[in-house]
C-alpha positions as CSV (number, residue, x, y, z in Angstrom):
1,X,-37.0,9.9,-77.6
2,X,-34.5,8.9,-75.9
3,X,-30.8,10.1,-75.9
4,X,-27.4,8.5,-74.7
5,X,-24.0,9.7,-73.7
6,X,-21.1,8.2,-72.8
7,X,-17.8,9.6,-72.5
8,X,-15.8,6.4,-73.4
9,X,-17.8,6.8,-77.1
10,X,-16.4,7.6,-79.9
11,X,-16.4,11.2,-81.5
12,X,-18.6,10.5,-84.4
13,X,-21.9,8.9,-82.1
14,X,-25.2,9.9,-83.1
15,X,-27.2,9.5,-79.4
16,X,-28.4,6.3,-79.9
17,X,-27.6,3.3,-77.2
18,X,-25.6,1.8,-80.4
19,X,-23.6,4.8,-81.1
20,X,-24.0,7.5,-77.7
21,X,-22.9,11.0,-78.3
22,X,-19.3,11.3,-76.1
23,X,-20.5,14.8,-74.4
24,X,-23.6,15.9,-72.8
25,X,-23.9,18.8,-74.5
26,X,-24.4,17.1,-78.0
27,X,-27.1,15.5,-76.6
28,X,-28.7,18.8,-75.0
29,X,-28.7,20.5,-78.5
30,X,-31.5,18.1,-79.7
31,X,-33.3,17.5,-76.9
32,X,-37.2,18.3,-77.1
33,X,-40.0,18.2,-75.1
34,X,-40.5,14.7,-73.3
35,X,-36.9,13.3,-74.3
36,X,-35.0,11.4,-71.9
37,X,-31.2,11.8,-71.8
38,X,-29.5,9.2,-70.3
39,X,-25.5,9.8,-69.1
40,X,-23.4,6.6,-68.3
41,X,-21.1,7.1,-65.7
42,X,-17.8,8.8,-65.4
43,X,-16.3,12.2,-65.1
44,X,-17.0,14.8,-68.1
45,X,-15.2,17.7,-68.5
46,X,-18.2,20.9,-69.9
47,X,-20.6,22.8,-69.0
48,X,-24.1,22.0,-70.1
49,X,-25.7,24.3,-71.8
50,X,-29.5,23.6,-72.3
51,X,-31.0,24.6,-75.6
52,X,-34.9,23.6,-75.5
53,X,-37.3,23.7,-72.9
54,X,-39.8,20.9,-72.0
55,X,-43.8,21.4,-71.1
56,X,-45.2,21.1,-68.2
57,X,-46.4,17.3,-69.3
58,X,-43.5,16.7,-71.1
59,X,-40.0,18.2,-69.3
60,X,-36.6,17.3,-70.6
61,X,-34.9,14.8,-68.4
62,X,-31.1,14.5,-68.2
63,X,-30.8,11.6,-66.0
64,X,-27.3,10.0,-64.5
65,X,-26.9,6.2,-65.7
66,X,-25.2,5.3,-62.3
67,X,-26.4,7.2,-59.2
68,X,-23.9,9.7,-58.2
69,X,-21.3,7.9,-60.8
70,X,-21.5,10.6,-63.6
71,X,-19.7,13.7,-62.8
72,X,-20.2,16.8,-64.2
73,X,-17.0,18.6,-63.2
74,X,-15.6,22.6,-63.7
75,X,-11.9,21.3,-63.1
76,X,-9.2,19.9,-64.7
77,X,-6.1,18.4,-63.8
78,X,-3.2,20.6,-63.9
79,X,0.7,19.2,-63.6
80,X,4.2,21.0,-64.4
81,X,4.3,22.5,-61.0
82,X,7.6,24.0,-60.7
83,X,9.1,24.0,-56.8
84,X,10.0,27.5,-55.4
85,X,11.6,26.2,-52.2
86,X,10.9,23.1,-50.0
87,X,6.7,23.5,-49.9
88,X,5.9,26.3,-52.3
89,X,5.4,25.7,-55.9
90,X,4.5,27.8,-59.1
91,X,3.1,27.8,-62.2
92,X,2.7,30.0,-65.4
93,X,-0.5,29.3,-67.8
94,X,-1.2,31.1,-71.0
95,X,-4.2,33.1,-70.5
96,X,-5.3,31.6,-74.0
97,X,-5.9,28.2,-72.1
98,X,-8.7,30.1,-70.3
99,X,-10.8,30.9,-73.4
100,X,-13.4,33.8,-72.3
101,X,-13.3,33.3,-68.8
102,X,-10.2,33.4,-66.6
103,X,-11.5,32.8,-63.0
104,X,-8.3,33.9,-61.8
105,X,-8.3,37.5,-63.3
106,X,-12.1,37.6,-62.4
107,X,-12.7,38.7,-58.4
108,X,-15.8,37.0,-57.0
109,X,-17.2,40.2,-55.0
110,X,-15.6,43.4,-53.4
111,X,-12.4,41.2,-51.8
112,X,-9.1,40.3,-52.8
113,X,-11.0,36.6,-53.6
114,X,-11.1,35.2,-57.1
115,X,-13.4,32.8,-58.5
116,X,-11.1,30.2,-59.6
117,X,-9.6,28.0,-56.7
118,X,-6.6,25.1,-56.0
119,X,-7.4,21.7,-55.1
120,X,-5.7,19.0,-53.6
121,X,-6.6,16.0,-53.4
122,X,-10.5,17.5,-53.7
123,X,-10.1,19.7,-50.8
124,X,-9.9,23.6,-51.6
125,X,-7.1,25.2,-50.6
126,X,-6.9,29.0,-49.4
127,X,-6.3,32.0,-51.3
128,X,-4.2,34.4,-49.7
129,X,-4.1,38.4,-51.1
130,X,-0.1,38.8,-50.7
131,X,3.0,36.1,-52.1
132,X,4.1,36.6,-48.7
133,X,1.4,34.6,-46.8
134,X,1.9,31.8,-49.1
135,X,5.7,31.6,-48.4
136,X,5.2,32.2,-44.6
137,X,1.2,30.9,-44.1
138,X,-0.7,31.4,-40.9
139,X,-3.2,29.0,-39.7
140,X,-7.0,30.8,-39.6
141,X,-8.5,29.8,-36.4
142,X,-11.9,31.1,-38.1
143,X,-11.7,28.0,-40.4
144,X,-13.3,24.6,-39.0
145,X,-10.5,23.3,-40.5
146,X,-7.8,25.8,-39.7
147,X,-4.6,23.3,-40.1
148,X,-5.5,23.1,-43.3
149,X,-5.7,26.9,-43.8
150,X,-2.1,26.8,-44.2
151,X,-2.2,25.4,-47.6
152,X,-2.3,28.4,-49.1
153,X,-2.3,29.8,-52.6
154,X,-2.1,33.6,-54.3
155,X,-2.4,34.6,-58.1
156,X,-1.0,37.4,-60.7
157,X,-1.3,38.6,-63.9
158,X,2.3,38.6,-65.8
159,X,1.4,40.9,-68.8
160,X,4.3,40.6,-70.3
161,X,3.7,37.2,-71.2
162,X,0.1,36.8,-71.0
163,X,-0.3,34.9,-68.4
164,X,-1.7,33.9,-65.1
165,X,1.0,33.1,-62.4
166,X,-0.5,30.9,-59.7
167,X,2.5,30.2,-56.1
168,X,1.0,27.3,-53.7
169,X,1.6,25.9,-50.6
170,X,1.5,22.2,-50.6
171,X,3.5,21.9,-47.6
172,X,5.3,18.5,-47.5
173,X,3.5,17.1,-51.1
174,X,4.6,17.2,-54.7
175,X,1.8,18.3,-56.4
176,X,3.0,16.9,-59.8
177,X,2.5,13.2,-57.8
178,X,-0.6,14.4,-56.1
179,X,-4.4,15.2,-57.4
180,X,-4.2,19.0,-58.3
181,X,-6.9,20.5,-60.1
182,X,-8.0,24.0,-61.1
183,X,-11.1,25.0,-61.6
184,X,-11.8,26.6,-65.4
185,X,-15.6,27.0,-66.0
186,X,-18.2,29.0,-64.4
187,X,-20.7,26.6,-64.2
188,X,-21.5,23.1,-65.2
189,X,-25.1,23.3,-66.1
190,X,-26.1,27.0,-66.9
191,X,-28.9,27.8,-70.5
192,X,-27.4,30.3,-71.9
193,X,-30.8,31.0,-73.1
194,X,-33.3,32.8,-70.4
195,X,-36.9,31.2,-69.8
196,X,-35.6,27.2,-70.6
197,X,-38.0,25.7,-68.6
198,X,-39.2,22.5,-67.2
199,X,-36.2,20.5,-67.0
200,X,-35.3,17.3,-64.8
201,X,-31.7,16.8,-63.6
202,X,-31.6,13.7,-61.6
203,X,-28.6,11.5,-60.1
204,X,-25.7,13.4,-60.9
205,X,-22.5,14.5,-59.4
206,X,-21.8,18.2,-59.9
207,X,-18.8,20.0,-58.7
208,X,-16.1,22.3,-58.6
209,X,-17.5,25.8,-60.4
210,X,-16.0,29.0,-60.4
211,X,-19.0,31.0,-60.3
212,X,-19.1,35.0,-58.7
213,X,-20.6,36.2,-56.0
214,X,-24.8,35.6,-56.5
215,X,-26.7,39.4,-57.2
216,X,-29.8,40.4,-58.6
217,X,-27.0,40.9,-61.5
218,X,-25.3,37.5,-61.2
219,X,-27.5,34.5,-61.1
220,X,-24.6,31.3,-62.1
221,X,-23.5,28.7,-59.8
222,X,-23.0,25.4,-60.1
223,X,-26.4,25.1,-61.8
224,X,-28.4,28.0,-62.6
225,X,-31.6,27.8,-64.1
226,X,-31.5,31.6,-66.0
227,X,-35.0,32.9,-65.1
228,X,-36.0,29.9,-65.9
229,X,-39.3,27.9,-64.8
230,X,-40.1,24.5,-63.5
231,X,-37.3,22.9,-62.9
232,X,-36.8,19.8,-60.6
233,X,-33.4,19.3,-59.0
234,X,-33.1,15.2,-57.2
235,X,-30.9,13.0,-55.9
236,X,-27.7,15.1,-57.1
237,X,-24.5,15.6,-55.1
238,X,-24.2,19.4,-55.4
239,X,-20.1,20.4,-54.0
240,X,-17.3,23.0,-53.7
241,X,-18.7,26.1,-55.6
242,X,-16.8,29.1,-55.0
243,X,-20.1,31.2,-54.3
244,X,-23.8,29.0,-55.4
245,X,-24.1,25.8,-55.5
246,X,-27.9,26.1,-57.2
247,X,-28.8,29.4,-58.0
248,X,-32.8,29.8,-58.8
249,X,-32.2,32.6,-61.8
250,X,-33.4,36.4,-61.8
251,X,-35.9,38.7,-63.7
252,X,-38.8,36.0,-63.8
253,X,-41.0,36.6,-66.3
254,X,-44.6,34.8,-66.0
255,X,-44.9,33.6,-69.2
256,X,-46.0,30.0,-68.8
257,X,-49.1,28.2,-67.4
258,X,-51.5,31.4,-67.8
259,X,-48.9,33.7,-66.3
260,X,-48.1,32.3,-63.0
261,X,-44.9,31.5,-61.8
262,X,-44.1,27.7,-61.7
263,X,-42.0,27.0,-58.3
264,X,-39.0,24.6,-58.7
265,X,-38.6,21.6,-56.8
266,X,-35.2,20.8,-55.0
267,X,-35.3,18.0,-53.7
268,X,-33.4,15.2,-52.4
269,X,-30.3,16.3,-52.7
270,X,-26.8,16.4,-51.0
271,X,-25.4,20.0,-51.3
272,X,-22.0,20.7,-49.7
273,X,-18.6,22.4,-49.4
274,X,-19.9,26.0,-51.0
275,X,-18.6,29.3,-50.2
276,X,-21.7,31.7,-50.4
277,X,-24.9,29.3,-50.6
278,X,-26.2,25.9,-50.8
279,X,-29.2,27.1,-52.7
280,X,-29.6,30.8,-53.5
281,X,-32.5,32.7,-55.0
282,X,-31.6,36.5,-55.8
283,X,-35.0,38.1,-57.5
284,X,-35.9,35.4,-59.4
285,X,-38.2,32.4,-58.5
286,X,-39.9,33.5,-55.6
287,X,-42.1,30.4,-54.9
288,X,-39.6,27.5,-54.3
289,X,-40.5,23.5,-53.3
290,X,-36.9,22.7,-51.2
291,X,-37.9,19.6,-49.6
292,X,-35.5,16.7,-47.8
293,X,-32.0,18.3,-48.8
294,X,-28.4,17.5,-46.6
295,X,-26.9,20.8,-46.9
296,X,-23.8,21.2,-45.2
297,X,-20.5,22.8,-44.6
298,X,-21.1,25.8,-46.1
299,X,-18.5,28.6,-46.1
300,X,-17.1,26.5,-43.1
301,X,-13.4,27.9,-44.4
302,X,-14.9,32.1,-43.5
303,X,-13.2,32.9,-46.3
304,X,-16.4,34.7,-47.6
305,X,-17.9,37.4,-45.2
306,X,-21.8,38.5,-45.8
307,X,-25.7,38.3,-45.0
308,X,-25.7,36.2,-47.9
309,X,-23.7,33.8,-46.2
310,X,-26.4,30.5,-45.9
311,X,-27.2,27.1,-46.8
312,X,-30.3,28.6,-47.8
313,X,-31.1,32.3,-49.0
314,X,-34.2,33.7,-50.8
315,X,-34.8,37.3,-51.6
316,X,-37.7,37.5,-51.9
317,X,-39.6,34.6,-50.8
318,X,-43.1,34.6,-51.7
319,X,-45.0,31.1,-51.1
320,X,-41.5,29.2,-51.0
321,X,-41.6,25.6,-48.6
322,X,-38.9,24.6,-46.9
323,X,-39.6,21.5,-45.9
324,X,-37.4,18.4,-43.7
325,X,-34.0,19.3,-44.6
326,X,-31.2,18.8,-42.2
327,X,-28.7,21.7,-42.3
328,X,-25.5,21.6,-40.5
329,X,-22.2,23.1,-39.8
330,X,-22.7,26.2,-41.8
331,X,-22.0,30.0,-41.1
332,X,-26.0,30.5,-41.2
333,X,-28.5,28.3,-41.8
334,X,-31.8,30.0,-43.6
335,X,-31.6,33.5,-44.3
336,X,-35.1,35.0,-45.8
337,X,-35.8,38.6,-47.1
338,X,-36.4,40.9,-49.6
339,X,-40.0,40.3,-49.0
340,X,-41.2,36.7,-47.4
341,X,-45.2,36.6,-47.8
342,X,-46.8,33.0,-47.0
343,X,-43.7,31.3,-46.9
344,X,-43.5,27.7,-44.3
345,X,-40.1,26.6,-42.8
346,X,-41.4,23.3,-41.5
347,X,-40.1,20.1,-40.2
348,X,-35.9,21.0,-40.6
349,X,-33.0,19.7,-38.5
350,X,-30.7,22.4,-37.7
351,X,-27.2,22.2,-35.7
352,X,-23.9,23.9,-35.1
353,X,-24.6,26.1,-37.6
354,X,-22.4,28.7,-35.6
355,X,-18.5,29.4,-34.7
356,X,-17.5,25.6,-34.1
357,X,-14.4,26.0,-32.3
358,X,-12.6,27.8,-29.2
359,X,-12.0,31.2,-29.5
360,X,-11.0,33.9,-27.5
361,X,-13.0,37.5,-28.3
362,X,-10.3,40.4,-28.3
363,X,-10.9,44.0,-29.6
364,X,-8.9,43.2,-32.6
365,X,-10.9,40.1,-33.8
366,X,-14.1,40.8,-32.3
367,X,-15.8,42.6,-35.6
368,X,-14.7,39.6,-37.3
369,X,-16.2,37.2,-35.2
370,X,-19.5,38.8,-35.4
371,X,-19.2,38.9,-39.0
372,X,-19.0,34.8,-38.7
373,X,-22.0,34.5,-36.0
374,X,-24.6,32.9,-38.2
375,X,-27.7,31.3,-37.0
376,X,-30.2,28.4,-38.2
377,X,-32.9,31.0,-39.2
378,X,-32.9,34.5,-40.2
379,X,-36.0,36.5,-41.1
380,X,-36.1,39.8,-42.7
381,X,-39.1,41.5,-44.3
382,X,-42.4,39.1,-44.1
383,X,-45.1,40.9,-45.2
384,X,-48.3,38.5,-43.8
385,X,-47.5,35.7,-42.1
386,X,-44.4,33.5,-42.2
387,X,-44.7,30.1,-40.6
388,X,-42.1,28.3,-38.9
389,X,-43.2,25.2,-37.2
390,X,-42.0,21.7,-35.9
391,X,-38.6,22.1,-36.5
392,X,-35.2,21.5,-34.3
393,X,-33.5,24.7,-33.6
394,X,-30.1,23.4,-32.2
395,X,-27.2,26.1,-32.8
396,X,-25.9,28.4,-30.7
397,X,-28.0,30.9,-31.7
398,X,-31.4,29.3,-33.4
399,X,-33.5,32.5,-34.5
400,X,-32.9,36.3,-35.5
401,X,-36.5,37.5,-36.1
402,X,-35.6,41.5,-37.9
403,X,-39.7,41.7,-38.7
404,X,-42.7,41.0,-37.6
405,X,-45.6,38.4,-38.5
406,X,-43.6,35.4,-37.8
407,X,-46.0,32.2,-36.1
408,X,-43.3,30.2,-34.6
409,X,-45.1,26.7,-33.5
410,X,-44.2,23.3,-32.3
411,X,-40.0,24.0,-32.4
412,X,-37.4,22.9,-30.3
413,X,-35.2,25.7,-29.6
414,X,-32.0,25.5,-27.7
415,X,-30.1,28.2,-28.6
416,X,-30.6,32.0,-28.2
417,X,-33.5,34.0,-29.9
418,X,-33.9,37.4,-31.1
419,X,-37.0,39.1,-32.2
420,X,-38.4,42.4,-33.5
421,X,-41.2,43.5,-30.8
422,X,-43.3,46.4,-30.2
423,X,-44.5,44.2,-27.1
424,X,-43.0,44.6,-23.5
425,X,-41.0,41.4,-22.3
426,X,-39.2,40.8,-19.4
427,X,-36.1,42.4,-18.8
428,X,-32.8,40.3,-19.3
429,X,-35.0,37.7,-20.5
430,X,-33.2,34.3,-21.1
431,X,-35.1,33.0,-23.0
432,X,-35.9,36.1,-26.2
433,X,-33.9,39.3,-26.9
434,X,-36.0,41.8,-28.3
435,X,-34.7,43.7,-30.7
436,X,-35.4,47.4,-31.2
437,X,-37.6,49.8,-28.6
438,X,-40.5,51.0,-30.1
439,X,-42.7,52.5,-27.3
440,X,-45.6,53.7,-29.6
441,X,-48.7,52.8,-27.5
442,X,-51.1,52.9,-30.4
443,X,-49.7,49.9,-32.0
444,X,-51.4,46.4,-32.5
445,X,-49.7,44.4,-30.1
446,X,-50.1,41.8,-32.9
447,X,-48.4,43.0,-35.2
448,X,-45.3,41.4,-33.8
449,X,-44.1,37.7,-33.8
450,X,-46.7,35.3,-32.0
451,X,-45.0,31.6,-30.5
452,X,-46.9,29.2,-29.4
453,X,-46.3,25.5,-27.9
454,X,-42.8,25.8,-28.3
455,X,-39.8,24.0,-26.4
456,X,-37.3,26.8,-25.3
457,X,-34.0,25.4,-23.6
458,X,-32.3,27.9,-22.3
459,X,-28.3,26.8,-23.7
460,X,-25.7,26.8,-21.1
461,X,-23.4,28.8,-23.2
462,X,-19.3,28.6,-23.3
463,X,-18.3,31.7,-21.6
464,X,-16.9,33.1,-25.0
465,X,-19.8,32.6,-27.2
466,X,-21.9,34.4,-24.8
467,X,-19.7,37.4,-24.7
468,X,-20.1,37.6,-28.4
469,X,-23.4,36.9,-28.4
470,X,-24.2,39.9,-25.9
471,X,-21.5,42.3,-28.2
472,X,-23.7,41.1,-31.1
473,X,-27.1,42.3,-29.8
474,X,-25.4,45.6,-28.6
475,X,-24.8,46.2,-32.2
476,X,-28.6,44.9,-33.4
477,X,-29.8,47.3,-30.6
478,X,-28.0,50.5,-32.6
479,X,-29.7,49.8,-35.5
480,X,-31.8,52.2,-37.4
481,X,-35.6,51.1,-35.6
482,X,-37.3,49.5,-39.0
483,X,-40.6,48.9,-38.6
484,X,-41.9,45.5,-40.2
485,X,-45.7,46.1,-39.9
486,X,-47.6,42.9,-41.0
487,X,-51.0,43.8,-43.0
488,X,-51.9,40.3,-42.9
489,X,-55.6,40.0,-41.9
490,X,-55.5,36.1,-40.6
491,X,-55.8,35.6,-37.0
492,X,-54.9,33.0,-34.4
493,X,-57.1,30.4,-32.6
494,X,-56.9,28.1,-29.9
495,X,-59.3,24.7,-29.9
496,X,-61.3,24.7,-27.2
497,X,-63.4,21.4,-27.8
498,X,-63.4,19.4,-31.0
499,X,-65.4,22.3,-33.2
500,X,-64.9,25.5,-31.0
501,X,-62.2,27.9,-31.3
502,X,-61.2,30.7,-29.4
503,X,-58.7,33.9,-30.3
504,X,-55.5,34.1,-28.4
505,X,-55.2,37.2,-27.2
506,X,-51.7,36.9,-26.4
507,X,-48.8,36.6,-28.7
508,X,-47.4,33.6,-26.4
509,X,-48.8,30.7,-25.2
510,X,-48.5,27.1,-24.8
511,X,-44.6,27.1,-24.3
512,X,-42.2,25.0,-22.7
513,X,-39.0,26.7,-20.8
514,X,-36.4,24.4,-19.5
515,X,-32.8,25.6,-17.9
516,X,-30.2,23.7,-18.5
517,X,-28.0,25.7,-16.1
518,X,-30.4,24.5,-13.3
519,X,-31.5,21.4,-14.6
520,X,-29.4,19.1,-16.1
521,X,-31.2,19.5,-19.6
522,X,-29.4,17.8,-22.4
523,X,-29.8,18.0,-26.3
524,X,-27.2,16.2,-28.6
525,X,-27.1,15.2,-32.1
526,X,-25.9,11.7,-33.0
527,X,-25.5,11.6,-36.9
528,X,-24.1,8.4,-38.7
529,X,-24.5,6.1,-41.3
530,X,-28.3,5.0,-40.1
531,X,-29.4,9.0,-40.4
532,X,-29.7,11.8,-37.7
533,X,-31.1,11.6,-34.0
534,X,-31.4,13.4,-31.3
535,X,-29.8,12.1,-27.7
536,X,-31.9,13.8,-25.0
537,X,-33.3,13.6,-21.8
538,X,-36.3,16.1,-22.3
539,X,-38.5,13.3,-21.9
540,X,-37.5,13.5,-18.0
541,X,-39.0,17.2,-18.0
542,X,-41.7,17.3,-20.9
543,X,-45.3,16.9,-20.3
544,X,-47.6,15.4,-22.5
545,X,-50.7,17.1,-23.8
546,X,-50.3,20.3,-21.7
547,X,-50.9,22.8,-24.4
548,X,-54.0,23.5,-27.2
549,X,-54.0,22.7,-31.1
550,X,-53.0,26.3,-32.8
551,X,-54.9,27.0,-35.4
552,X,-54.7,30.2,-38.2
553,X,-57.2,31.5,-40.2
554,X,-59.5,34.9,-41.2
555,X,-61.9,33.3,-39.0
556,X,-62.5,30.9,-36.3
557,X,-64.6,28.9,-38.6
558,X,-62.4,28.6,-41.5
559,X,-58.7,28.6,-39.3
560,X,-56.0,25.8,-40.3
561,X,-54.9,23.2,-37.2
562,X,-51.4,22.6,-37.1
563,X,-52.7,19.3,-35.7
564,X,-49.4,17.4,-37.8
565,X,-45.8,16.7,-35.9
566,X,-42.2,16.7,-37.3
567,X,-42.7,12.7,-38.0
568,X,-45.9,13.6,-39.9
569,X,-48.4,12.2,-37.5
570,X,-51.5,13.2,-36.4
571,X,-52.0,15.1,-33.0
572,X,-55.4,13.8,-31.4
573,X,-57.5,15.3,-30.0
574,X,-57.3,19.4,-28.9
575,X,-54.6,18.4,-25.9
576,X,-51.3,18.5,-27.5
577,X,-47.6,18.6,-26.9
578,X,-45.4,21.1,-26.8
579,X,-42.3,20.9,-29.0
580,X,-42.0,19.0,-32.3
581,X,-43.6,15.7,-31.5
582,X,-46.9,14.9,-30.2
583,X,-45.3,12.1,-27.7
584,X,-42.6,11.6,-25.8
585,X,-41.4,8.7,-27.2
586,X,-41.3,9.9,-30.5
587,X,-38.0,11.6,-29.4
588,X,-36.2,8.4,-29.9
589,X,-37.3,8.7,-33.6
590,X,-34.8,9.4,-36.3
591,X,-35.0,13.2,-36.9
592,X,-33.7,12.6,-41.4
593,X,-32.5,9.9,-42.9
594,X,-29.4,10.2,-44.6
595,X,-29.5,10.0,-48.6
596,X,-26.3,8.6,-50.0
């Protein structure tokens, strides 16, 4: 069947094309497997709160009319500012207008942060813990936006009349003239049910939740699928959550398709402007499909401090594929643990995921600093072997390795690397920092990460980032020694002819090390309107077909080649190239194509 909604109906529709119901949720009370909801365009004002799940033949589909034209929004419009002096403002709401959930008497984790937030003119503003910094604000120079950061905001309770009390900095606007919304739902597509499975939710716009701080306890965000199963998340605009923009549920339970876990599929979205995640998965759906997704900006205003801090986090992450997503201009980029078993980062565009602009490291700010030092990839906890291969590794710092068992294969890395070894390298290495000593003799050397036919450019750093860098690893190096042993039994090969294999019996082989403070190495990133490339002159010191095909496996026999590049084609023959592509000229490729 097939269901419509439109929000310029009438009251009294019944879902038909005649007579469409005026809110989505009207249509998501009936909906059964293999219906088809269909939302015409424009902005409605609810969150969606599935009722039915779909098979795996027959999922529910809530599908936007209008790509990107039908927003599902957890704001409203708010006027009847009253002005305090010449840029602050006020204004008292009755905590009734908040029904069961008042994001601004609700704290989104252990800080002074709530979960509600102030927008003008669609860009959040800042909350502040003190009236003080709202009447006299102070630019953040944390923020990569830090002139903004004086448009500040700061809540109260007034008991005495039930209310919440809300001052604002709007420096030189009227906020009654301007677009000034507040955010008053939690979510805006959440089943209030657990285990609503196999659903579709394709084209929308979905925006502006005030959702906590994801847990194993807390699994909302903009969408949240409840434990659920099965789900397929495409071609949506995903923005401006407080904490999650998709959070992937908790507490699984098996309970469909003879008891295995059915992975979710997000892809093809645009996820942006979040302060915790892009997507998060706290122990729930392990397994994952998150395939050509722009995730960007997120927590870019460091107003939210943590691990947890990523476009992308999974704990754990168990057979999860992360697969050609370009993910930019975040505090941290991936962030994997818990337990990460069999999982494949493959083919992904990372850059300036890190502190974007000047800074000067000080005593007083340097804890802070560290706090915002993210990188593209962070592993903790695989348990077997975690694959990252053919991606672009462009940040300041590219990879923090806390365990062992990690193949890294095929990347371009230019930025700084760190890695959990029980395996001597050498000292002040420029290329790898080794985290931990372990001097144990009796351990298998291969128990720790193994790289092969990577590109390592070693990033003339600015003078600043390298001094935090370096304080950074000082405090790694204090750490508590944990000792990440792989019991993965699958071994790694190296072709020899077209049917003959050899074992490696090295943990590094096949690399690529450029300087770019003695060569003059460059690696830009020109993104526009035709998609992302890269503007480099590696071609002038690459060589084609120096390295081997990898291949991993129990046995030689039965290893897997990674015989495909980051543009999906085929590497002939057992001579290959190190880095992402197979040829040289391939670097003049796009690296992802933008998606709307």
């Amino acid at each position: 069947m097939k269901i419509f909604v439109d929000i310029n109906a009438s009251e009294n529709g019944n879902g038909s094309q005649e007579y469409p119901f005026k809110m989505i949720q009207q249509a998501a009370n009936i909906a059964r497997p293999g219906d088809y909801i269909q939302v015409m365009h424009g902005e409605y004002h609810e969150t969606v709160h599935p009722q039915y799940s779909g098979t795996k033949d027959k999922p529910i589909i809530y599908a936007a009319a209008k790509q990107s034209q039908t927003i599902i929004t957890g704001a409203d419009r708010v006027t009847g500012w009253q002005q305090v002096n010449d840029s602050v403002w006020m204004i008292k709401l009755p905590n009734t207008e908040f029904g069961d959930y008042n994001p601004y008497n609700v704290l989104v984790n252990q800080t002074f942060n709530h979960a509600g937030e102030i927008f003008l003119n669609n860009k959040a503003m800042y909350e502040v813990d003190q009236l003080a910094e709202v009447m006299a604000p102070k630019e953040n120079p944390l923020s990569r936006d830090s002139a903004f950061t004086l448009y500040t905001w700061y809540t109260e309770q007034s008991r005495e009349e039930n209310a919440t009390v809300i001052y604002a900095n709007f420096q030189d606007k009227d906020p009654n003239n301007e677009h000034v919304e507040l955010t008053f739902r939690e979510t805006c597509f959440y089943p209030d049910k657990k285990e609503i499975n196999y659903l579709i939710l394709s084209g929308f716009t979905m925006t502006k939740a005030a959702c906590q701080w994801a847990t194993p306890k807390y699994n909302k965000g903009i969408i949240g699928t409840n434990s659920g199963q099965g789900w397929k998340v495409a071609k949506c605009d995903i923005s401006h959550a407080k904490c999650s923009g998709i959070s992937l549920g908790r507490d699984v339970v098996p309970t469909v398709d003879d008891r295995k876990v059915v992975p979710h599929r997000i892809k093809n979205n645009t996820i942006h402007d979040c302060g915790q995640t892009g997507i998060m998965g706290v122990e729930g759906n392990p397994s994952p499909i998150i395939e050509h997704n722009s995730i960007y900006n997120i927590n870019t205003r460091q107003n939210l401090v943590s691990d947890d801090v990523s476009a992308i986090n999974l704990s754990p992450a168990i057979d999860a594929k992360i697969l050609r997503n370009c993910i930019h201009d975040c505090t941290r980029g991936i962030w994997l643990g818990g337990k990460v078993e069999d999982t494949q980062i493959s083919r992904n565009v990372f850059y300036n995921n890190s502190l974007p602009k000047p800074f000067e490291v000080t005593a007083e700010n340097q804890d802070d600093l560290i706090a915002g030092l993210g990188e593209d990839i962070k592993i903790k906890d695989s348990d077997g072997v975690t694959l990252v291969d053919n991606n672009f590794l462009l940040s300041d710092c590219a990879l923090k390795l806390e365990t062992k068992g990690i193949l890294l294969v095929h990347n371009l890395i230019n930025g700084s690397v760190e890695w959990l070894s029980n395996t001597n390298v050498q000292e002040n290495d420029p290329y790898y920092h080794r985290l931990y000593q372990e001097n144990d003799e009796n351990k298998d050397p291969y128990s720790s990460s193994c790289f092969y036919n990577n590109v390592f450019i070693r990033k003339n750093l600015r003078d600043e980032m390298a001094k935090l860098i370096a304080l950074a690893r000082e405090q790694s190096d204090q750490q508590e020694n944990i000792d990440n042993h792989t019991s993965d039994d699958n071994e790694v090969f190296v072709a020899r002819s077209s049917k003959q294999r050899d074992h490696i019996n090295t943990n590094k082989a096949g690399n690529v090390y450029l300087n770019d403070q003695t060569a003059d190495v460059t690696v830009d990133v020109d993104a526009g309107e035709d998609g992302v490339f890269i503007n480099s002159n590696i071609c002038n010191y690459l060589d084609e077909d120096t390295s081997r095909v990898v291949a991993v496996g129990q046995s030689a026999n039965t290893a897997m080649d990674f015989d495909i590049d980051f543009l999906g084609n085929h590497r002939e023959g057992v001579s290959v190239t190190a880095g992402p592509f197979d040829t040289k000229d391939e670097y003049s490729h796009r690296l992802f194509r933008l998606l709307f």
